[in-house]
C-alpha positions in Angstrom: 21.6 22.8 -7.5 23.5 26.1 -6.7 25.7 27.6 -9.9 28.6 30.1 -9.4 28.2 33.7 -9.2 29.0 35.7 -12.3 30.2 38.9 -12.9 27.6 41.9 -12.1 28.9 44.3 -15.1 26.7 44.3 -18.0 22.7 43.1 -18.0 23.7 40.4 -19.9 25.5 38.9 -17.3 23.5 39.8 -13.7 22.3 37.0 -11.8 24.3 34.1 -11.8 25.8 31.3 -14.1 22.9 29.4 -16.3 23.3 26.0 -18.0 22.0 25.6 -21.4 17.8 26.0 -21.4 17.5 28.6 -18.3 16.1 31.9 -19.6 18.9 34.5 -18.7 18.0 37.8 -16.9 17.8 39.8 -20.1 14.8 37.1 -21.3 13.0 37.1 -18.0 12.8 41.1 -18.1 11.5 40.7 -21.7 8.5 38.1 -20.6 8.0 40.4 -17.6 7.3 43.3 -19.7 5.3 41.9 -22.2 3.1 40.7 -19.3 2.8 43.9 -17.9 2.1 45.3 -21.1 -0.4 43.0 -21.7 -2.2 44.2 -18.7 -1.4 40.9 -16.4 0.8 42.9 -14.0 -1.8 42.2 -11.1 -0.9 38.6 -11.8 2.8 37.8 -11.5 4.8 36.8 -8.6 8.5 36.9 -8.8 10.7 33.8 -7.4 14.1 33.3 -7.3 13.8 29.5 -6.5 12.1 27.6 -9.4 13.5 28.2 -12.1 13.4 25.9 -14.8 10.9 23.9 -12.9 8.1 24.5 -15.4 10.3 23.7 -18.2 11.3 20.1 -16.2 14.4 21.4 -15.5 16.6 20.9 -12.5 15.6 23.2 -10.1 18.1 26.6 -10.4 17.7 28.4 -7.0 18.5 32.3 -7.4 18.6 34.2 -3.9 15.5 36.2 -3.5 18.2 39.4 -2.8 18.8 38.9 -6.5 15.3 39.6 -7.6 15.3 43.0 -5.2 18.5 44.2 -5.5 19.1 43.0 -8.8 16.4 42.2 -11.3 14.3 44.2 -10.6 16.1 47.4 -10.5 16.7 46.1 -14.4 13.5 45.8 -14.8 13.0 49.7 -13.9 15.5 50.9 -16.3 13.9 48.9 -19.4 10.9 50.9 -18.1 9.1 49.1 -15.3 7.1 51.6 -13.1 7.3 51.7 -10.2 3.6 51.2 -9.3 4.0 48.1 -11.2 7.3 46.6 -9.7 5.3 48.0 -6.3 2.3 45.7 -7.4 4.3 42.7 -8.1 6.5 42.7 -5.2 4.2 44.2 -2.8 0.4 43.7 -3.8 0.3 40.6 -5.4 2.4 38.3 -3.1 -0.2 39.6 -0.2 -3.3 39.2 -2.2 -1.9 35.4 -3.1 -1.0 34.9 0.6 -4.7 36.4 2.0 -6.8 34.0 3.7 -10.8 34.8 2.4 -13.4 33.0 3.8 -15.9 31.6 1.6 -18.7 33.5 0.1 -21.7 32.6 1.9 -24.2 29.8 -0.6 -28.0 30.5 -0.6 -29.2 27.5 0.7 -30.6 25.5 -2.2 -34.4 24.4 -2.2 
């Protein structure tokens, strides 16, 4: 389900249209930056098409130019670094995506 794009003037407002039970862009930035702050920045991906999902929500499919053009420029002016917004849009997604092979077992006796 795709919702109609809303005005771009004020934070409270980026991204687009939510029904009732969608965090809103201003929340998001909040949970991001508590998790950063927390020390969990080496651990959070940023998508644009689940949300809601977790919350058994219809699925609410943000383009993922909205998370780089728009979110997370926000995120940098409520004080995201930019080591960390490198980390979560850079580091992290590859470190997810890395195949490893398996550490080698000692043979058991």
């Amino acid at each position: 389900m795709r919702w109609p794009a809303a005005e771009h003037s004020s934070a409270s407002t980026r991204g687009l249209e939510r029904p009732s039970g969608y965090l809103s862009d201003q929340e998001r930035t909040a949970l991001v930056l508590e998790l950063v702050s927390a020390g969990h920045a080496g651990k959070i991906i940023l998508s644009g098409n689940s949300i809601g999902v977790a919350k058994g929500l219809p699925e609410y499919e943000l383009p993922y130019s909205h998370v780089v053009a728009t979110f997370v420029p926000h995120l940098k002016t409520q004080g995201l670094s930019d080591e960390d917004a490198q980390r979560i849009l850079v580091d992290n997604p590859r470190n997810l995506l890395t195949v490893r092979s398996a550490p080698a077992h000692p043979q058991q006796a």
